[in-house]
MARDO-496241 format. One record per residue: residue in three letters; x, y negated, z of N, C-alpha, C in turn. Coordinates in steps of 0.1 Angstrom, whole numbers, plus 5000, padded with zeros to 4 digits. Layout:
// residues N
<kolro 'ALA'; <X; Y; Z>; <X; Y; Z>; <X; Y; Z>>;
...
END
This chain:
// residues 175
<kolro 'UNK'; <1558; 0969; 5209>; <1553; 0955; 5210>; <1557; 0948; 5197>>;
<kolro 'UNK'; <1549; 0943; 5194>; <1548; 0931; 5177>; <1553; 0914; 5186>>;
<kolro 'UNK'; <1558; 0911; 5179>; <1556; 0896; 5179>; <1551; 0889; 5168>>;
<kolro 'UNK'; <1541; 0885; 5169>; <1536; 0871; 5159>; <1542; 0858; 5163>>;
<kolro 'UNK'; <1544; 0854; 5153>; <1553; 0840; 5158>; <1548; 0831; 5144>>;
<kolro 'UNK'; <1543; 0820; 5144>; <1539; 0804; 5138>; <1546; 0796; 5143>>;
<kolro 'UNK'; <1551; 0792; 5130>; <1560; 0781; 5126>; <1553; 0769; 5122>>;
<kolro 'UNK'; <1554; 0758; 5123>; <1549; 0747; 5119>; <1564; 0741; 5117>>;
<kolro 'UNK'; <1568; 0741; 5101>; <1578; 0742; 5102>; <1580; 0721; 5099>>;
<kolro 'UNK'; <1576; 0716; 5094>; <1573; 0697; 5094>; <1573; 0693; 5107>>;
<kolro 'UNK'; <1567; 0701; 5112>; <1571; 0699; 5134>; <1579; 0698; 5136>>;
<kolro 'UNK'; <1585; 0713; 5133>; <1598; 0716; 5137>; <1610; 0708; 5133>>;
<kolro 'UNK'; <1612; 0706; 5122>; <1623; 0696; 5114>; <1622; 0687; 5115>>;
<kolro 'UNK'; <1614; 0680; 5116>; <1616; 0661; 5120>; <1618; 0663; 5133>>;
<kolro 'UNK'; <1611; 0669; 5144>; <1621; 0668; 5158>; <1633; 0673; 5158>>;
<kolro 'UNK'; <1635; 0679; 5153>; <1651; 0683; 5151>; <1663; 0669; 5148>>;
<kolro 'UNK'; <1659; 0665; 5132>; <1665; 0653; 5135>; <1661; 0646; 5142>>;
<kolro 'UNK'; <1655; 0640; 5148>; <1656; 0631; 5162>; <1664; 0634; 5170>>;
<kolro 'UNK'; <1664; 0647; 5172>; <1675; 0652; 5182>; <1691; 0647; 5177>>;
<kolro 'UNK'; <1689; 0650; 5164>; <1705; 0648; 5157>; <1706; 0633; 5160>>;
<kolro 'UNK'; <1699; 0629; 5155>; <1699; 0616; 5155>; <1703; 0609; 5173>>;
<kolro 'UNK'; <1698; 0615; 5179>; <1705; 0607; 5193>; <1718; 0615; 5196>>;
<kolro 'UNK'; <1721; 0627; 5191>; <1735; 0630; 5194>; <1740; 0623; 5191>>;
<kolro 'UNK'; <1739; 0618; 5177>; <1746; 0607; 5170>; <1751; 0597; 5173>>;
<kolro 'UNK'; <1740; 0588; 5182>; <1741; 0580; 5189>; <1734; 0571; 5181>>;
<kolro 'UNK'; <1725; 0570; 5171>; <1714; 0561; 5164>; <1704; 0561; 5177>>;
<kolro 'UNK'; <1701; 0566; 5186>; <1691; 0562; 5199>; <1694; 0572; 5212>>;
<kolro 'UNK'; <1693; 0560; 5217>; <1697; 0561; 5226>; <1689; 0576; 5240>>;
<kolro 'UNK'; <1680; 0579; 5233>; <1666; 0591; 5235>; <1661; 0595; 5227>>;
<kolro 'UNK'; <1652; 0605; 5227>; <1642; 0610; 5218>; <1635; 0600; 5218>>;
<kolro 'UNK'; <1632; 0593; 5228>; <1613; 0591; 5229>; <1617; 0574; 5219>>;
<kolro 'UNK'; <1629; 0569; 5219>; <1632; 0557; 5216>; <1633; 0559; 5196>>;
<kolro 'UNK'; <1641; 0570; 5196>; <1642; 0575; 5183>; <1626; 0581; 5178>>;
<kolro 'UNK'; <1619; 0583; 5183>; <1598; 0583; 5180>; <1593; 0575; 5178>>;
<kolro 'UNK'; <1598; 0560; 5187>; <1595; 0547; 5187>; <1599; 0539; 5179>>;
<kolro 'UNK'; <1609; 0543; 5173>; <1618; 0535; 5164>; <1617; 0543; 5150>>;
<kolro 'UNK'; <1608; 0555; 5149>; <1609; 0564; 5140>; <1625; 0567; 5131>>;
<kolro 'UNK'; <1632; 0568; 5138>; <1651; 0571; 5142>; <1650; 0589; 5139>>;
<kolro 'UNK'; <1655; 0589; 5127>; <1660; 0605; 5121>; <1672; 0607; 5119>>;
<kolro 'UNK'; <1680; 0618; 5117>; <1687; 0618; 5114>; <1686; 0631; 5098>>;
<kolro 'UNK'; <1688; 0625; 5088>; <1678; 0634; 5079>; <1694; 0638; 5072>>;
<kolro 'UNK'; <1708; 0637; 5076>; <1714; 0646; 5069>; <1718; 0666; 5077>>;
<kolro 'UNK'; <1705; 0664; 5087>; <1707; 0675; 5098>; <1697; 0687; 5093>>;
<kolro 'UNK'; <1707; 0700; 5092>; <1697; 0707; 5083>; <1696; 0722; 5098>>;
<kolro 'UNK'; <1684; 0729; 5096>; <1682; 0735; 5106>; <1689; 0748; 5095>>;
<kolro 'UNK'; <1692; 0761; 5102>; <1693; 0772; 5096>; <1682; 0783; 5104>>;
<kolro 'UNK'; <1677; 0785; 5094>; <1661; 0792; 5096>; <1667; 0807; 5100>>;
<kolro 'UNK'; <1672; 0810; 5091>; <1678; 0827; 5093>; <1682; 0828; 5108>>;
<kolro 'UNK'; <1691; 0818; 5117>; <1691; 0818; 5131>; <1680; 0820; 5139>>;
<kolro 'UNK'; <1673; 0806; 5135>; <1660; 0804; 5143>; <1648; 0816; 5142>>;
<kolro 'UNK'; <1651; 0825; 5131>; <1643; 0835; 5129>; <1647; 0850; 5138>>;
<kolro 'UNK'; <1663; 0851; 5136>; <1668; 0857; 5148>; <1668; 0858; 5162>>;
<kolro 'UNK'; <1665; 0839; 5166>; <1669; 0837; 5178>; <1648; 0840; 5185>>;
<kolro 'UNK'; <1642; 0839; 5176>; <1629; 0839; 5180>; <1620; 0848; 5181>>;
<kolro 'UNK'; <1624; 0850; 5166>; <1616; 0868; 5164>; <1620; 0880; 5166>>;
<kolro 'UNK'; <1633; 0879; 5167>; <1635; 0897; 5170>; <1635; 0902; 5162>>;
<kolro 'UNK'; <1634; 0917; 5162>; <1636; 0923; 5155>; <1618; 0933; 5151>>;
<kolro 'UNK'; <1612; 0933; 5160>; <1595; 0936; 5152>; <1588; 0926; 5156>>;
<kolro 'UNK'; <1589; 0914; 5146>; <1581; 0904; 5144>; <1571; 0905; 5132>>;
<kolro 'UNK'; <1561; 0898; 5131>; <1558; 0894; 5118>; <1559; 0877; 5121>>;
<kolro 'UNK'; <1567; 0869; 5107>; <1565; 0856; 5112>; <1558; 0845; 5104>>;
<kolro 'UNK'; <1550; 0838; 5103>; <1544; 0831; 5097>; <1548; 0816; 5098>>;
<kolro 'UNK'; <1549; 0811; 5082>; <1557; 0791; 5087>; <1548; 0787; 5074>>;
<kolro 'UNK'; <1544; 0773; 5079>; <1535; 0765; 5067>; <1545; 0752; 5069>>;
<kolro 'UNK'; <1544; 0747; 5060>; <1550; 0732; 5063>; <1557; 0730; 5049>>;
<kolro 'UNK'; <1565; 0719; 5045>; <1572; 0718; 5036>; <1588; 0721; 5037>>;
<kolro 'UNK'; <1593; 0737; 5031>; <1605; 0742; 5036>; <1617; 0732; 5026>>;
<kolro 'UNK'; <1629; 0729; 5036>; <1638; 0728; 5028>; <1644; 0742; 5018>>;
<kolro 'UNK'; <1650; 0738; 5008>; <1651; 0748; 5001>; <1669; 0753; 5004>>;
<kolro 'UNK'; <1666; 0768; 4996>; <1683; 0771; 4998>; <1687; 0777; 5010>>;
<kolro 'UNK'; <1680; 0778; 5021>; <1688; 0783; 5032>; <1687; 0794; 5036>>;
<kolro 'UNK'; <1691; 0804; 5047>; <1692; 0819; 5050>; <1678; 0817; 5053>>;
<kolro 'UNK'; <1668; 0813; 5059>; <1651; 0817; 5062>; <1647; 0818; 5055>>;
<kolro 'UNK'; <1646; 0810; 5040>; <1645; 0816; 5025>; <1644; 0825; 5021>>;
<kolro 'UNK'; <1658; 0827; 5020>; <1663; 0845; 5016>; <1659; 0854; 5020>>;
<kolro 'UNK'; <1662; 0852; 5035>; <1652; 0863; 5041>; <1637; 0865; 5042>>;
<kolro 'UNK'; <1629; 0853; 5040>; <1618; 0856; 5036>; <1615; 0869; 5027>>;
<kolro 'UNK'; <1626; 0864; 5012>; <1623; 0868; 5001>; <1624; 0883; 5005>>;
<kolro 'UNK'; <1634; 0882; 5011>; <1641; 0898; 5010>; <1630; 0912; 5020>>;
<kolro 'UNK'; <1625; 0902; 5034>; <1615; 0910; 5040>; <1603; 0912; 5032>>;
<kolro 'UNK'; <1598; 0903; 5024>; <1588; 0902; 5017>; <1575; 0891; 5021>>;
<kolro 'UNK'; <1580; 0883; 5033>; <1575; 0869; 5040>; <1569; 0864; 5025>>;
<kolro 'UNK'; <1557; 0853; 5026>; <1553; 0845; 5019>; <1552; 0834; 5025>>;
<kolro 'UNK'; <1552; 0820; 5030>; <1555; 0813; 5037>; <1543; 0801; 5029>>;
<kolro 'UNK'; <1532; 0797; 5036>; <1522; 0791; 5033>; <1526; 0774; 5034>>;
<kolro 'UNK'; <1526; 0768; 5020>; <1533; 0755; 5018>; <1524; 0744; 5010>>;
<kolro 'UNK'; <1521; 0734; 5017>; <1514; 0726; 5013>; <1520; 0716; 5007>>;
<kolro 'UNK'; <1518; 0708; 4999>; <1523; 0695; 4990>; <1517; 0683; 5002>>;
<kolro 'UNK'; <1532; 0674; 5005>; <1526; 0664; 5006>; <1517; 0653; 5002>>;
<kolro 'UNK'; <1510; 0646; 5009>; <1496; 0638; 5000>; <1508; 0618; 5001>>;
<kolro 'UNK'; <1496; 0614; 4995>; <1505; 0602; 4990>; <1514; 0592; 4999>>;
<kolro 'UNK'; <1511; 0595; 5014>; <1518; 0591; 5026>; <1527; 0593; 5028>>;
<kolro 'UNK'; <1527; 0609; 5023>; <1542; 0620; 5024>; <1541; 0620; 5033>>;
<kolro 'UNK'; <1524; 0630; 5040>; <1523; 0632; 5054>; <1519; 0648; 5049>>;
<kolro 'UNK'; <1517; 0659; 5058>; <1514; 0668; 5052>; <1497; 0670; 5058>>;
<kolro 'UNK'; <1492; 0675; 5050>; <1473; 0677; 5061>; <1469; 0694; 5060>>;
<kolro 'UNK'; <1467; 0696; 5069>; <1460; 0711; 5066>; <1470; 0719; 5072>>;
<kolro 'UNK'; <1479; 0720; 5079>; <1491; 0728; 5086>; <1484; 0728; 5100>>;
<kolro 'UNK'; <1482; 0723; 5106>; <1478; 0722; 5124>; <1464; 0733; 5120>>;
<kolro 'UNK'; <1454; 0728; 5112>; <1446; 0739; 5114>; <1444; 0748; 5104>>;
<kolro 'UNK'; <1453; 0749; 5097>; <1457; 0761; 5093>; <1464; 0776; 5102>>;
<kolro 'UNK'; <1477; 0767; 5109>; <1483; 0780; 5118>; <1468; 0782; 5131>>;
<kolro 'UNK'; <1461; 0774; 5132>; <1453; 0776; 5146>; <1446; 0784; 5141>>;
<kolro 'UNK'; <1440; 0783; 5130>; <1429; 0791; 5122>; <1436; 0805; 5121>>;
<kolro 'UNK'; <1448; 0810; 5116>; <1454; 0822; 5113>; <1458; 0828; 5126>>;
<kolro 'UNK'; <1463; 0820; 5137>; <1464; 0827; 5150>; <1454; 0831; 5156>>;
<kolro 'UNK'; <1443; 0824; 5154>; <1430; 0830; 5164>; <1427; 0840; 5154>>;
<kolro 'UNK'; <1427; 0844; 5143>; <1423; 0854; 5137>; <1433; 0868; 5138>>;
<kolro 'UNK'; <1443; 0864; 5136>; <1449; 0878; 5136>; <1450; 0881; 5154>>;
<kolro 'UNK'; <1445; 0873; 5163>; <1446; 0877; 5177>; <1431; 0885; 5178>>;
<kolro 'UNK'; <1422; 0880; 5170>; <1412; 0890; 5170>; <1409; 0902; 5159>>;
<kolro 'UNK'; <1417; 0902; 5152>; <1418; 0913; 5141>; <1428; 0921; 5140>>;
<kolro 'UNK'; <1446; 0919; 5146>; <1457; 0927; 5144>; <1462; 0924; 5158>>;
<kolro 'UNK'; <1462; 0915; 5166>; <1471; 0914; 5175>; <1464; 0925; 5189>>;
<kolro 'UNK'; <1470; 0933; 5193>; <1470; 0939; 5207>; <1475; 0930; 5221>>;
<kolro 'UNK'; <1463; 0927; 5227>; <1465; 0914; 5235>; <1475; 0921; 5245>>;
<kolro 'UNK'; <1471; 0934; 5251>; <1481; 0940; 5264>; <1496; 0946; 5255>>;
<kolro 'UNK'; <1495; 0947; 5241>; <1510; 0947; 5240>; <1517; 0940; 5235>>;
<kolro 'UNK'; <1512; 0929; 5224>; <1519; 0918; 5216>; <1518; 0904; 5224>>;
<kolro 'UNK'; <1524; 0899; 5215>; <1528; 0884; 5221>; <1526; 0877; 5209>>;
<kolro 'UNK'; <1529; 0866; 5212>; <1525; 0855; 5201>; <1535; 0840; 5207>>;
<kolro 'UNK'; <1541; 0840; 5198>; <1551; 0824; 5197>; <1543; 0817; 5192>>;
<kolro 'UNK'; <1541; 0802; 5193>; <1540; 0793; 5183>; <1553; 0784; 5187>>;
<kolro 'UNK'; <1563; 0781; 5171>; <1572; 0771; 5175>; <1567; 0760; 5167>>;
<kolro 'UNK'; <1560; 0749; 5176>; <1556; 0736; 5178>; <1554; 0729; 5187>>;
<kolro 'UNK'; <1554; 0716; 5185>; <1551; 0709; 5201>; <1540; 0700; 5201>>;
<kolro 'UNK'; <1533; 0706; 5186>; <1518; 0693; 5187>; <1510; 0697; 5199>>;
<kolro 'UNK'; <1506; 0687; 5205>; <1491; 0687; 5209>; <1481; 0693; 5204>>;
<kolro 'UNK'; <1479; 0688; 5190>; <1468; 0697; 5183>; <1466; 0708; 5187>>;
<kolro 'UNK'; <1477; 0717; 5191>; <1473; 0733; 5193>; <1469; 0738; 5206>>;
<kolro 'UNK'; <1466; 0726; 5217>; <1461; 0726; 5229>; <1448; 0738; 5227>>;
<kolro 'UNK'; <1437; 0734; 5223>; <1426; 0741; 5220>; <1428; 0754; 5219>>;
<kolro 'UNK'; <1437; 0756; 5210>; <1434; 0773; 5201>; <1445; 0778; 5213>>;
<kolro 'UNK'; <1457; 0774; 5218>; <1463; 0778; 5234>; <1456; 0782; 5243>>;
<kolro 'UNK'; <1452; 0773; 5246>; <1440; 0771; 5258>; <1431; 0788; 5259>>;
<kolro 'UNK'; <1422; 0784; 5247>; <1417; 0796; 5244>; <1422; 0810; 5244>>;
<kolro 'UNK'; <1435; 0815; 5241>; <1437; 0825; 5235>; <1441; 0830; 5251>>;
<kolro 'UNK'; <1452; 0821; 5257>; <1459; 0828; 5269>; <1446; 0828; 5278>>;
<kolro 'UNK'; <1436; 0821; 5279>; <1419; 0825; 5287>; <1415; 0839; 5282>>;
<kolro 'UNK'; <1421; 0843; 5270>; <1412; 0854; 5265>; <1422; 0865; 5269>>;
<kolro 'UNK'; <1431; 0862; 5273>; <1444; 0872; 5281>; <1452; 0878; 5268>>;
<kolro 'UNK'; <1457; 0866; 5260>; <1467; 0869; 5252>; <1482; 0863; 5259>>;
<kolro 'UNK'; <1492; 0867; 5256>; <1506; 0858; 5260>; <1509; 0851; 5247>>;
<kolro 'UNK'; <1508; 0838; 5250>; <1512; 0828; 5240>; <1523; 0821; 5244>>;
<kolro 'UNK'; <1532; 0825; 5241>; <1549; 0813; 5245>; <1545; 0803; 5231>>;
<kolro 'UNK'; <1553; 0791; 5238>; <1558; 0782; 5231>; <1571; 0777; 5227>>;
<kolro 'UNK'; <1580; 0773; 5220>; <1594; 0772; 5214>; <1593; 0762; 5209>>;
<kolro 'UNK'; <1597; 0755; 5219>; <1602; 0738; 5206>; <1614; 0732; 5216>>;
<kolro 'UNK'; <1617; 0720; 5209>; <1622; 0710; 5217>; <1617; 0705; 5228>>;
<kolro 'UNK'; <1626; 0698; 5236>; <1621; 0696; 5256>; <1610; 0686; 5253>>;
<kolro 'UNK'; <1609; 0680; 5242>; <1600; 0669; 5240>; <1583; 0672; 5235>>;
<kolro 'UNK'; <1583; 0686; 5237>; <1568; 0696; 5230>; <1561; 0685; 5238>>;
<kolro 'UNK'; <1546; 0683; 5236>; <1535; 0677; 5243>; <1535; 0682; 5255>>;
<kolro 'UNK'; <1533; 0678; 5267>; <1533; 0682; 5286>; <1521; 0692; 5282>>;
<kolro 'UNK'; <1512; 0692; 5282>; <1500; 0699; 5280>; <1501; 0709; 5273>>;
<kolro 'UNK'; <1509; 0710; 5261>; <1511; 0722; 5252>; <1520; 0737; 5265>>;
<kolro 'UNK'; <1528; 0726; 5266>; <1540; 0733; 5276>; <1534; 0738; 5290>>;
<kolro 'UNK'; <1523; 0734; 5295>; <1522; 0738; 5308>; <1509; 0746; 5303>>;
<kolro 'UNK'; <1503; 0744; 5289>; <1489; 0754; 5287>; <1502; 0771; 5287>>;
<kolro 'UNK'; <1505; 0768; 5278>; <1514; 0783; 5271>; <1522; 0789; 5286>>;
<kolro 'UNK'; <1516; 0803; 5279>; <1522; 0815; 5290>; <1536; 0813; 5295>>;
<kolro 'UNK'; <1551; 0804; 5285>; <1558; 0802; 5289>; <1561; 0792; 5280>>;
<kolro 'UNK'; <1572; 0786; 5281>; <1580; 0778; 5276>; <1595; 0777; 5270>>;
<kolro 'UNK'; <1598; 0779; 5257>; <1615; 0780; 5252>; <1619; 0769; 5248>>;
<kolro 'UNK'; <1625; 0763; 5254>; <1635; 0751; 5250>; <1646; 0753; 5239>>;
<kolro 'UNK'; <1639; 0745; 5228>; <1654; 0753; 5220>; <1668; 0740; 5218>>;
<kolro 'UNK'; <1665; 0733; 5227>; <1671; 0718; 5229>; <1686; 0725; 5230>>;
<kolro 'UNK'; <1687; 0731; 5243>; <1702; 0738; 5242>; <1705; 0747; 5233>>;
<kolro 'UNK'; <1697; 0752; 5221>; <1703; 0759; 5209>; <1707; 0751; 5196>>;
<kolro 'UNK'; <1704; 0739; 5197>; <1702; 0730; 5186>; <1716; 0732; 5178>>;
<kolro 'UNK'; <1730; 0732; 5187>; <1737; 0730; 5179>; <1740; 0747; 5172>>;
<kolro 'UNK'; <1739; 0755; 5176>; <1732; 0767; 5172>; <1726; 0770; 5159>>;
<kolro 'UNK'; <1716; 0762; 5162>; <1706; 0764; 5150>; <1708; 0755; 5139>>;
<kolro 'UNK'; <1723; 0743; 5138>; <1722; 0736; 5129>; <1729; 0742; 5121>>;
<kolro 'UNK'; <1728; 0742; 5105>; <1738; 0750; 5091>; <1750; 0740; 5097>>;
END
């Protein structure tokens, strides 16, 4: 069994600080720290964990997003021979092209390399956006789990084959 796992890694890291940020006690919730757009941006994730704690050991893993630099998911990129697809933010310092970029590359390698009755497929995100290409893939009898924070979209979480909270690993997963 392979695991494919997609990273939306701009997902990933700004809910993360939000999270920090209410441990903190800058809000009093996530949903308040969303509302308040409340970060906590000196909270750094350690990828090398989250790559351990997710992928396993026969994964292939794919992340698009804007990576912080320096840390063990880096390295280990380099060292597996990962290439990690990175887009420049546009003048908002929003990023565009990540949401259907990973949906585009999942539906394709689920019809070109993935073995639906033996592989699996992670996405760690909790947009909505990836409702659709979800939706689809576990109808076509793939297993698609999802991995984010308890805060993923309701719909994302009840489309996907399962659900990983990585809320109870956070302090885990922080450098």
């Amino acid at each position: 069994m392979t695991t494919y796992t997609y990273i939306d890694n701009s997902n990933l890291y700004i809910e993360g600080c939000r999270i920090a940020a209410v441990k903190r006690g800058m809000a009093a919730d996530v949903y308040e720290a969303m509302n308040l757009f409340i970060v906590d941006h000196t909270w750094r994730m350690d990828y090398g964990k989250l790559y351990d704690f997710i992928c396993g050991e026969n994964s292939i893993a794919r992340l698009w997003g804007s990576p912080p630099p320096g840390d063990s998911f880096w390295n280990m990129l380099d060292h597996k021979g990962f290439n990690p697809t990175v887009y420049e933010k546009n003048f908002s310092n929003k990023e565009k092209k990540v949401d259907v970029a990973i949906a585009h590359r999942m539906t394709k390698d689920a019809f070109t390399i993935i073995e639906k009755t033996r592989d699996e497929i992670i996405l760690v995100s909790g947009d909505t956006d990836y409702v659709p290409v979800v939706t689809d893939l576990v109808a076509d009898g793939f297993k698609v789990e999802v991995a984010f924070w308890d805060h993923a979209g309701r719909e994302l979480r009840e489309i996907a084959t399962d659900f990983i909270s990585l809320n109870k690993y956070h302090d885990h997963l922080t450098c």
